[in-house]
N, C-alpha and C positions, 0 to 999 in steps of 0.2 A: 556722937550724933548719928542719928540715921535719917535718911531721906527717901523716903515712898513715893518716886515721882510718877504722874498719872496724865499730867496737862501739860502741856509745852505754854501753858499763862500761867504755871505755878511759882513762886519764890523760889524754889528748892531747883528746877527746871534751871532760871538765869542764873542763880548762884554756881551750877556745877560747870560752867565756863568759866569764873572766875577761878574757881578752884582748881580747876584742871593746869591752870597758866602756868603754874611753876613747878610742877610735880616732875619727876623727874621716873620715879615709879611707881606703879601702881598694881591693885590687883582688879583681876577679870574675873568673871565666870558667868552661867550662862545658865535659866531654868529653861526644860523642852518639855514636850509634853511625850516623848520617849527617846530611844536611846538610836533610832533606825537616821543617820544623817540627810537621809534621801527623804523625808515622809514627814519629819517633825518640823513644826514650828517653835521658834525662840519664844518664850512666853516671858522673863525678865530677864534682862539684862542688866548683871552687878557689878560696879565701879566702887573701887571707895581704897580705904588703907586703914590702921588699926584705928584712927579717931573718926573719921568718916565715910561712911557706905550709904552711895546711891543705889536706889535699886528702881531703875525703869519699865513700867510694865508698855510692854513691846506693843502690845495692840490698843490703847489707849493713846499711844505718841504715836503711833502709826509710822511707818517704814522711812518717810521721809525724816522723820527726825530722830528717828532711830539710827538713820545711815549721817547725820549729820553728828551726833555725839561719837560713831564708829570710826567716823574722818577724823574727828576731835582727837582723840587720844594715839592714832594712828601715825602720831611724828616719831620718826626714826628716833627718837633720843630720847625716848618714853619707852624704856622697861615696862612691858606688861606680864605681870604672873597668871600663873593659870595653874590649876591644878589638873590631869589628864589635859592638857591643851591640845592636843590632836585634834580631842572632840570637839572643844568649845571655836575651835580655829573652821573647824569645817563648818558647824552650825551656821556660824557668821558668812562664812566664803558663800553659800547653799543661798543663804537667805537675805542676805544683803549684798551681794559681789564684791566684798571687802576684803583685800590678803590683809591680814595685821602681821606688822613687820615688827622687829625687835621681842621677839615672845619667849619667856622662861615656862619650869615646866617642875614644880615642887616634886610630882610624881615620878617622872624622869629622874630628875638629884637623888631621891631616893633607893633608885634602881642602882644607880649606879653602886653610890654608896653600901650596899647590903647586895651587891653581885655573890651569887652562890647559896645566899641564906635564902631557906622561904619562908617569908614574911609578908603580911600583908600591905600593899602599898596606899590601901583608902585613904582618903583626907584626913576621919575619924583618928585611924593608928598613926598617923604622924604628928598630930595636931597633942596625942595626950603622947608620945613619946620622946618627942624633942621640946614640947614647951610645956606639959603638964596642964593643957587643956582638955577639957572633957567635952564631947557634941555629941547630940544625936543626930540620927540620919532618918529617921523613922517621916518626917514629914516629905522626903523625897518621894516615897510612892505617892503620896496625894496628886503629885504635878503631875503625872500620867491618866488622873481621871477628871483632871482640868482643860476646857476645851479652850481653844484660842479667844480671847472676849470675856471671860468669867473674871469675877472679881476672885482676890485671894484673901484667905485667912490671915489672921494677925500672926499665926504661928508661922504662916508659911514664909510671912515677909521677913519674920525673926530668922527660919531658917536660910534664906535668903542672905539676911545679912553676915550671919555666922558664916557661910562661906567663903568671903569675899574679905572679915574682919581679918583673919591671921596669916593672910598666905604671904604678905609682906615678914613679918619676923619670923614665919618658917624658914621661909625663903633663904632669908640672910643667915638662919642657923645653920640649912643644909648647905648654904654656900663657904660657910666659914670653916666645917667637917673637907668639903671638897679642896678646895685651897690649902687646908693643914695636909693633907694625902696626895698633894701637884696633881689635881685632877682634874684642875680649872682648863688647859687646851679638854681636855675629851667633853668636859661639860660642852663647851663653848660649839664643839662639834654635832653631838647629841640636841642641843639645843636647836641648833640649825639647818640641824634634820628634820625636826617634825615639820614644819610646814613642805616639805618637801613630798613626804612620808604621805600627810592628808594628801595632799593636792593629787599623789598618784591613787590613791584608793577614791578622789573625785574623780579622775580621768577615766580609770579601769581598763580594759582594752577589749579590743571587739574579735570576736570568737565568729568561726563560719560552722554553724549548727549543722548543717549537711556533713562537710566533712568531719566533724566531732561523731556523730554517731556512726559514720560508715568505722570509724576502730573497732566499735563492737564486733563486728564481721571478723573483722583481723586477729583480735582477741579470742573469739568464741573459736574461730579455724588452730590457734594457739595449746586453744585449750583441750581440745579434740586430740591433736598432734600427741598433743604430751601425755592426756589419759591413755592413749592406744599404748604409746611405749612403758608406761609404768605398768598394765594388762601385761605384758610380754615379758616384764619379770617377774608378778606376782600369782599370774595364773598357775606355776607347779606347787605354789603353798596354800591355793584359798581352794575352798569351795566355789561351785562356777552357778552363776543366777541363770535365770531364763534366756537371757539375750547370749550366754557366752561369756557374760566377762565376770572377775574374778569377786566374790562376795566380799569385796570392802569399802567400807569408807575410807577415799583419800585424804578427807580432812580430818581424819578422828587421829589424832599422834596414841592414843590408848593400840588400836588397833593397828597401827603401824609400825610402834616400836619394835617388838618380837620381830615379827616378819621383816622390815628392814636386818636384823642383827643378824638372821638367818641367812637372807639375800647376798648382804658382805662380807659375810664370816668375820664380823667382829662386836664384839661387847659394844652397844652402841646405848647412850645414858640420855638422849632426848632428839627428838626431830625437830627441834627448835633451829632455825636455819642457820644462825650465827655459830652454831655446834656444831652442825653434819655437812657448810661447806666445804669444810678440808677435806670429810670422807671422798677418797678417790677410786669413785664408782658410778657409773653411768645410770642406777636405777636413783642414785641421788643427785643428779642432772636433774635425770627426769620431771621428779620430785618437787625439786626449785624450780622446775619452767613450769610447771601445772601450777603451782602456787601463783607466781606472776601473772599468769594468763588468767587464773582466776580472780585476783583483783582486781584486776583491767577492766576484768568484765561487770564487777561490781561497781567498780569506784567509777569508771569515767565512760557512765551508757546515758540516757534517756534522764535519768535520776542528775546526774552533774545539771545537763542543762535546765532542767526544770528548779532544781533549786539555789543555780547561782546566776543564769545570766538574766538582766532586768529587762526593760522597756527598750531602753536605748540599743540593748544588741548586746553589749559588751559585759563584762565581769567585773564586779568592784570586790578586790579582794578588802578584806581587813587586815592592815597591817601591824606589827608591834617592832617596834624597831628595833626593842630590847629583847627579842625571842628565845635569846639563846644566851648563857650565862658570859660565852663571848661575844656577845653583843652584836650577831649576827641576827638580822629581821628573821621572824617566822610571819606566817602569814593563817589566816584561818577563812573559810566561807567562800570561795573552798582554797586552801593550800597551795597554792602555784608554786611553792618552793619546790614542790614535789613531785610536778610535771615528770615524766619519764623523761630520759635524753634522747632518745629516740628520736629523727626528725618526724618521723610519721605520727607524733605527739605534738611535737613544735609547729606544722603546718597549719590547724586550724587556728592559728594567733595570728589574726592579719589587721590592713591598716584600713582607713577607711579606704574608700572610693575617693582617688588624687590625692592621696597619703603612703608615704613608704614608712616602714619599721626600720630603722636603725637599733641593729644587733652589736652589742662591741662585750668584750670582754677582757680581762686582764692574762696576761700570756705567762702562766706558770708563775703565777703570785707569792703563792707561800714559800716556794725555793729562792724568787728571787728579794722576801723578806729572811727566810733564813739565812743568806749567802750575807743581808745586809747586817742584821744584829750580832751575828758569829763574828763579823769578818773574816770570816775565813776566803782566803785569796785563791784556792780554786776554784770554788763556785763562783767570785766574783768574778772571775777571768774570764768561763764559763760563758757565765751569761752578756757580761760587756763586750764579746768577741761572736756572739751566734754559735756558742756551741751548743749542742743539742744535751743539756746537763743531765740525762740520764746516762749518757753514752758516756760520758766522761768519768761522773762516778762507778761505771760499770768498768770503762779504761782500768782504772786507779784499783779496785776492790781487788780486781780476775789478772792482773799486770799483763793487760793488755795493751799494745801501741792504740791509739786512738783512732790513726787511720785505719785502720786495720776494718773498724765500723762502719765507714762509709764505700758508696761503691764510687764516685768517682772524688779523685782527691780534693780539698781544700774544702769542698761543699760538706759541711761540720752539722746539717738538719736530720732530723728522724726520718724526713723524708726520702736522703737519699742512702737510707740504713740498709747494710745488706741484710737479705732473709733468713741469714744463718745463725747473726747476731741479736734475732726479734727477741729468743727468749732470754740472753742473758742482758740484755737492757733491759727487758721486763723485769729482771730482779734486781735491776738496779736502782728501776722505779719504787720496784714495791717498797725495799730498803730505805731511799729518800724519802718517802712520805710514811714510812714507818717510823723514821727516826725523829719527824715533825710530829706524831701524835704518839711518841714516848712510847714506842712498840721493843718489848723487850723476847730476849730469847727462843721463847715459848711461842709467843705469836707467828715470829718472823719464819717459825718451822712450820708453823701450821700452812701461813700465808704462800710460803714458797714450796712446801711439802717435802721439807729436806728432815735430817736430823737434829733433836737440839744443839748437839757437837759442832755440826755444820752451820748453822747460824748461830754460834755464838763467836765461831772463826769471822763468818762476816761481817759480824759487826767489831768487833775486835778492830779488824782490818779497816773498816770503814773509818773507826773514830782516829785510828794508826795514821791515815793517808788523811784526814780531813781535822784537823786538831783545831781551829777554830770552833767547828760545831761540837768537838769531845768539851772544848772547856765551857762552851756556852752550858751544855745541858748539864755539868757538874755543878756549873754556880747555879741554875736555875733550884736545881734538887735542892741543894745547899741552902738557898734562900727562903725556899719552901718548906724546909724542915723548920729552920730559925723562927721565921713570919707566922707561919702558918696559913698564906694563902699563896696564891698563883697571881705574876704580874707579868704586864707586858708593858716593859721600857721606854718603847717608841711612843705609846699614849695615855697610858699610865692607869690604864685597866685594869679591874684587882677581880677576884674570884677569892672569896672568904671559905677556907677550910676549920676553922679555930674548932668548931660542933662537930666534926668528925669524932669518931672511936680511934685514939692514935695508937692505940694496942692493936688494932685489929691491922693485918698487914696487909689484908686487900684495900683497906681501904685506903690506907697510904698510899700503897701502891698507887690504885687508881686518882690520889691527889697529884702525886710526883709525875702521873702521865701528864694530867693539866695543867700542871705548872711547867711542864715542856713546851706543852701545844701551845698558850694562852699567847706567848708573844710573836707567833704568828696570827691567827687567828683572831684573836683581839686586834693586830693592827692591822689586817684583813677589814676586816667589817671598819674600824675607822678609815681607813684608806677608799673604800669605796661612797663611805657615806659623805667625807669630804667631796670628791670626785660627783656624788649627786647634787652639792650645794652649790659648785662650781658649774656644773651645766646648768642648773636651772637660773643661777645668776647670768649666766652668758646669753641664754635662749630670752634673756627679757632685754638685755644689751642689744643683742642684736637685731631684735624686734621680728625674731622668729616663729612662722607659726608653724609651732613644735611644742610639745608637751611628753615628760618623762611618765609611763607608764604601767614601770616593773621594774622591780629590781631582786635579781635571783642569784644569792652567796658573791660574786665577784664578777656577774654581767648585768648590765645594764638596756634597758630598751625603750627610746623616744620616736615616738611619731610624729611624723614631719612634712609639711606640704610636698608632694612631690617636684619639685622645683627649687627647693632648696636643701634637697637632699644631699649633693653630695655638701656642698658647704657647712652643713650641720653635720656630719658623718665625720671632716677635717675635725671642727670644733670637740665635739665628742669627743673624740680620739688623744685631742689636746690635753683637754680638761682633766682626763682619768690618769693619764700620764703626770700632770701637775699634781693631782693627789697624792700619786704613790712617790713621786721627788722631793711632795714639802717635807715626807715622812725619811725618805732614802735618797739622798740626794747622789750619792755615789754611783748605784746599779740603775743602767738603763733597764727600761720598761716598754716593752713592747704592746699596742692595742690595733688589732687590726680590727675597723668596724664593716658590719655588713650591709648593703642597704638594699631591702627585698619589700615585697607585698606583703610578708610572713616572718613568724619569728624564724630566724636561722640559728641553730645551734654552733 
């Protein structure tokens, strides 16, 4: 059956109330006249399951009873599918003030399931690859030269329907793939992200345009800085222009290689940055800060605010929750994941007028997820006792007494670290979060600028003094070779390797690093995304007016009436802590939030 409803005095109109009465699940979806959430109008809206699809044209029933069938299907214990549901969730939130609660996401199951492989996640390639359906998409551009009020094609209504026919037995086939793989918590997580996920890309956050473009100044002073001093080593090799300074392009690596090789007396094979930052030489300092300062000046002038921030003042990024194959968001239009740390970056992010930013973040997340999955009982001690777990691993590595670190005794924080001790906790750091993204030999020499001899001694010693995480990353390797993908335990996040070259040893190599990293990092990104479902249920609990705004790798940022600021700031703090205990219940977790005008880093 299909129903074409146009008239709230149609048969097909009364009938989808009766129908609705006992469904338990259904599918959604939603035609616009484009894809912009802010600027398009719902043009029909599709209800139905494989035997029957409504399809209600929006402007013909007009908003009132458009918002009445939205209520309708809107009871908690009504399954709703969606395909890309973010979009269709926002459309509705935009255009009718409707949250739909209980919402799946065939696109999402998809992602998960095929973590690592690139594949296309359309409706189209799921629809002919798990149920051996065939559709075209071709009538979708039609609906973008359809104005709000036009009547629709026979095709279009057909398209229409076909949307909305199969995402029920999709649905169930991707759920039945997920369940066979205990995927069902992270779905269940994933799932209840996305309305979180929209809601902050409706929010956006408000930007202070004055001070965003004064960086330029700071940038372009940067950039000067750094051109003078790379003049001061390259002036004995070039040719000198009219003004005095040396005939090159900085930005040409053609041009630069030789003379670099020259400048440091070494065979030097690219000016690619991830290459020449070990080189320990101050013309390639220089080098890397001309570069920075040059982007800065590109990336975040006159051009940022012109093409990101709207009407309202603020920035709606686009979010993807699934951005990163460990399930870390990326964000795009423009990128906020990628803000510099800098506070002089993070200041122009403020709150409204009688609004505070609440800043929080998780306190050494991945160590005190590695400390959890390892077991291993110094790190756990470590961290359940305040000790400052670099200094500890650096204790252990260098057999050193631990007090020996701090300047006044019992106080176990980096802050009260002598300054004699900066650099070999710095290599204790580097070492800990090396051994969390499966940093072997090679690197750990580059990164610390030792010998390979001399870090393969430290890590020797490291895994010697820390045996919990030596056996974690053996099984993990182990598991990875068998498998052939990368998994993380605590939520059961997979990264598919099987399409790799398993001859080729970089590329192993580079899988064996992921399948190191993934069970932190994976339960990273779940941890915090829990931790955003949990505020945003508390902030409607509590009848706060507050709204989550950002969320950037393992901090989070809610803006919040200034008046209930710190109370929300407590909540926060709670919340993200509950996240990281449903996962780790053993190792305390510390969150200190911040509550300013401005983002605080």
């Amino acid at each position: 059956m299909q129903y074409y409803v146009y008239s709230d005095k149609s048969e097909e109109y009364n009938y989808f109330f009766q129908w609705i009465a006992d469904k338990t699940i259904i599918g959604v979806d939603t035609e616009t006249e484009g894809l912009d959430i802010f600027v398009s109008k719902m043009l029909l809206l599709q209800i139905g399951n494989t035997q029957d699809q409504f399809i209600f044209d929006a402007y013909k029933l007009g908003k009132e009873k458009i918002t009445l069938i939205l209520n309708t299907i809107n009871h908690p214990d009504i399954i709703k599918v969606f395909h890309n549901a973010k979009f269709d969730y926002s459309v509705i939130k935009l255009n009718y003030q409707i949250e739909l609660e209980n919402i799946r996401c065939t696109m999402i199951a998809d992602q998960l399931l095929t973590a690592g492989k690139k594949l296309s996640h359309s409706l189209k390639s799921l629809l002919d690859k798990y149920l051996n359906v065939k559709i075209s998409k071709e009538e979708r551009e039609g609906f973008t030269e359809i104005a709000f009020g036009d009547d629709f094609t026979e095709n279009q209504i057909t398209y229409a329907v076909v949307d909305v026919m199969y995402l029920i037995p999709l649905y169930n086939k991707l759920m039945e793939l997920i369940n066979e793989r205990d995927m069902t918590l992270l779905s269940e997580i994933e799932f209840h992200t996305i309305k979180v996920t929209a809601d902050m890309e409706i929010n956006g956050i408000k930007i202070d345009k004055n001070k965003w473009l004064q960086l330029k100044n700071d940038a372009y002073k940067k950039q000067i800085d750094a051109f003078n001093k790379l003049n001061e080593f390259f002036l004995p090799y070039c040719h000198i222009d009219l003004f005095g300074n040396p005939d090159i392009n900085y930005n040409s690596p053609t041009q630069l290689l030789p003379l670099l090789c020259k400048i440091t007396g070494q065979e030097l094979e690219s000016t690619n940055e991830n290459y020449i930052k070990y080189i320990d030489h101050p013309v390639i300092t220089a080098l890397i800060e001309y570069r920075k300062a040059t982007k800065l000046l590109t990336t975040y002038g006159q051009k940022f605010i012109d093409e990101n921030v709207q009407a309202d003042g603020r920035i709606h990024t686009q979010f993807n929750q699934l951005g990163a194959n460990t399930g870390r968001f990326s964000s795009k239009n423009p990128n906020l994941q990628n803000i510099p740390h800098q506070q002089i970056y993070r200041d122009p992010f403020i709150a409204e007028d009688g609004y505070k930013l609440i800043c929080a973040d998780y306190s050494g997340q991945e160590m005190a997820l590695l400390a959890y999955i390892s077991q291993e009982k110094n790190l756990i001690d470590a961290i359940n006792n305040d000790i400052d777990i670099h200094c500890m691993t650096a204790s252990l590595i260098y057999n050193i007494p631990l007090e020996e670190f701090f300047i006044e005794p019992g106080n176990y924080s980096k802050d009260n670290l002598r300054p004699d001790k900066k650099i070999i906790r710095n290599n204790a750091k580097s070492t800990n979060f090396g051994v969390v993204f499966g940093m072997g030999p090679k690197r750990l020499s580059e990164t610390l600028r030792i010998n390979i001899d001399e870090a393969k001694e430290i890590l020797n010693k490291y895994y010697e003094k820390l045996p919990g995480v030596d056996r974690l990353m053996k099984y993990l390797t182990a598991e990875f070779k068998k498998n052939k993908y990368a998994y993380s335990p605590l939520d059961g996040r997979r990264n598919d390797f099987s399409n790799i070259d398993w001859d080729n040893n970089k590329k192993v190599s580079h899988g064996i690093n992921a399948a190191k990293n993934l069970p932190m990092q994976g339960a990273a990104a779940s941890v915090t995304k829990l931790a955003l479902v949990y505020i945003d249920k508390k902030i409607k609990e509590m009848k706060l007016d507050a709204k989550i705004v950002l969320v950037v790798h393992d901090e989070i940022l809610v803006e919040v009436r200034e008046d209930q600021a710190e109370q929300a700031a407590k909540m926060v703090a709670e919340e993200m802590i509950r996240a990281f205990n449903f996962f780790c219940p053993t190792v305390i977790m510390r969150v200190k939030p911040e509550i300013s005008d401005h983002w605080v880093h």
